[in-house]
C-alpha positions in Angstrom: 0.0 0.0 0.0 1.1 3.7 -0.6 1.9 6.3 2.0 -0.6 7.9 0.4 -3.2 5.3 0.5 -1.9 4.2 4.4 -2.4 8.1 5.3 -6.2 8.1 3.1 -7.2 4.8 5.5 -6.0 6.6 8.7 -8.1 9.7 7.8 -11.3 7.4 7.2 -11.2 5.7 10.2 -10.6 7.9 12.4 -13.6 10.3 10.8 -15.7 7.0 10.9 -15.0 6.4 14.4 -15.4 10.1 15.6 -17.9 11.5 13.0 -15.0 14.6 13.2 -13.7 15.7 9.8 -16.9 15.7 7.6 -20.4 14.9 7.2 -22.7 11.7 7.9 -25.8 11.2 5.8 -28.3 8.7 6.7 -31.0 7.7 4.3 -34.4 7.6 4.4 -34.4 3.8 4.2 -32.2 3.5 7.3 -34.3 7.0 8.9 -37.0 5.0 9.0 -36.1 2.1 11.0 -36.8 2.0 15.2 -34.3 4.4 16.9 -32.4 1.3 18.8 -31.8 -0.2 14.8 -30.1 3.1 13.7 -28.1 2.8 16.5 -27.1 -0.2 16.4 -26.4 0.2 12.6 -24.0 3.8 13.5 -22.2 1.4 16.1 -21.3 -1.5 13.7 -20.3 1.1 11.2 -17.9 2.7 13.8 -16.6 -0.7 14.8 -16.2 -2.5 11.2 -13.5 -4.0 10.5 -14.6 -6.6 7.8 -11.8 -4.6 5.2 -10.6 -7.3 2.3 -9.1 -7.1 -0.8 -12.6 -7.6 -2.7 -14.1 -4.4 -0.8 -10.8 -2.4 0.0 -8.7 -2.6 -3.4 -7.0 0.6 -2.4 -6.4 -0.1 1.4 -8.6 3.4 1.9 -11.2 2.2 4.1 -13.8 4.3 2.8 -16.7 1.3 2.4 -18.2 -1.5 4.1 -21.6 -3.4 4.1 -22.6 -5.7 6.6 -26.1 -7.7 7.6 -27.8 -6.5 11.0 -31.7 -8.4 11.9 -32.4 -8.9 8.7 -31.3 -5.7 6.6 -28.5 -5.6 4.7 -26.4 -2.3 5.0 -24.1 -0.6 3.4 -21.8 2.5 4.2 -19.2 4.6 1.8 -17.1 7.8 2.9 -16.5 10.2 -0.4 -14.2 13.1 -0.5 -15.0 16.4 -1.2 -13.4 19.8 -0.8 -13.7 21.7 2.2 -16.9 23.6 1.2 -18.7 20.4 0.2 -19.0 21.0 -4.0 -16.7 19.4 -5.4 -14.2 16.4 -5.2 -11.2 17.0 -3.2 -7.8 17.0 -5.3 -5.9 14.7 -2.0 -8.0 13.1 -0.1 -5.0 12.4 2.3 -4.4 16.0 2.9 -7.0 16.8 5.8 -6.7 20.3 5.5 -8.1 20.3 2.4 -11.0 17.3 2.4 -14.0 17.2 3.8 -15.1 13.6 4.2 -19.0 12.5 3.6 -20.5 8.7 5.4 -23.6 7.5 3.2 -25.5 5.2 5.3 -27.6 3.2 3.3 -29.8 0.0 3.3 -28.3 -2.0 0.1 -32.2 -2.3 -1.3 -31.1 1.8 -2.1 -28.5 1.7 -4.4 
């Protein structure tokens, strides 16, 4: 893996574990489950750790899916400039990327 990549993956989950460093949207699908589900769902997604080669080519850490009671969930982190309109040009330079968490059921996509 590159520096590059190893610094990208550090970013990622330590904004998926702290929510600090960009946004986190949540879906209607996953809005409208029971309050204990969504929590549940946030806490998996802050504790995943499921990385592989088929859904982390790039080492980055920046998506996972997972089942939980029956729903199959699925989470992505995109990087966008500080201002949120377009892509950032180095997503492993914090100072200028704002990260965004989709959280998704996979019935969504």
């Amino acid at each position: 893996m590159s520096q590059k990549n190893s610094t990208i993956q550090k970013l990622n989950d330590s904004f998926r574990q702290t929510g600090i460093g960009g946004k986190i949207l949540i879906t209607r699908g996953i809005q409208n489950l029971e309050r204990p589900m969504i929590t549940q769902i946030l806490n998996t997604i802050v504790t995943y750790n499921n990385f592989t080669p088929a859904n982390d080519p790039y080492g980055e850490h920046d998506f996972g899916s997972f089942e939980i009671r029956g729903y199959k969930v699925f989470w992505k982190i995109d990087y966008y400039n500080k201002e949120f309109e377009y892509g950032s040009e180095d997503p492993s330079n914090r100072l200028i990327t704002g990260r965004v968490l989709t959280v998704m059921l996979a019935e969504e996509y």
